[in-house]
N, C-alpha and C positions, 0 to 999 in steps of 0.2 A: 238067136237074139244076142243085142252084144251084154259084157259082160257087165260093164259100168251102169246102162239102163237096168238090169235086173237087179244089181246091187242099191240102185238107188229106189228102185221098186220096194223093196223089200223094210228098207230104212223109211222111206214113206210108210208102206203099209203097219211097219210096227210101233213106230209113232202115234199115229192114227188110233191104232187097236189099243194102245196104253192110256193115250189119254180119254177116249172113251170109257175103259177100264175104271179111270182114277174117278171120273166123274160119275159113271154109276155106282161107286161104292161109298165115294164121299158127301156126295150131296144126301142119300137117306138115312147117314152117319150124322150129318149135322140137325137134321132135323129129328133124328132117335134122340141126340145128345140136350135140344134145347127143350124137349118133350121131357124127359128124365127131369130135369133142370123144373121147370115148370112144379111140376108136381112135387119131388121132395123138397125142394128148398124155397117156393113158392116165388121163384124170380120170374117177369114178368118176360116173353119168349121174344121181344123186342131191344134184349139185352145182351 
């Protein structure tokens, strides 16, 4: 295989897997965060 298709393979693929990554960690971060929020400081979760 040539060398530049695999390099760019690769660069896709780790892209791909990060942004996946960020997005399953921070979307039920945000909604842990406005849940917290909700309850002690009694702000409404639309804020």
């Amino acid at each position: 295989m040539n060398i530049g298709i695999l390099i760019i393979a690769i660069v896709g693929g780790a892209t791909g897997l990060l942004s996946t990554a960020y997005l399953a960690i921070s979307f039920p971060a945000v909604l842990l965060w406005k849940l917290y929020r909700r309850v002690v400081h009694r702000i409404p979760l639309t804020q």
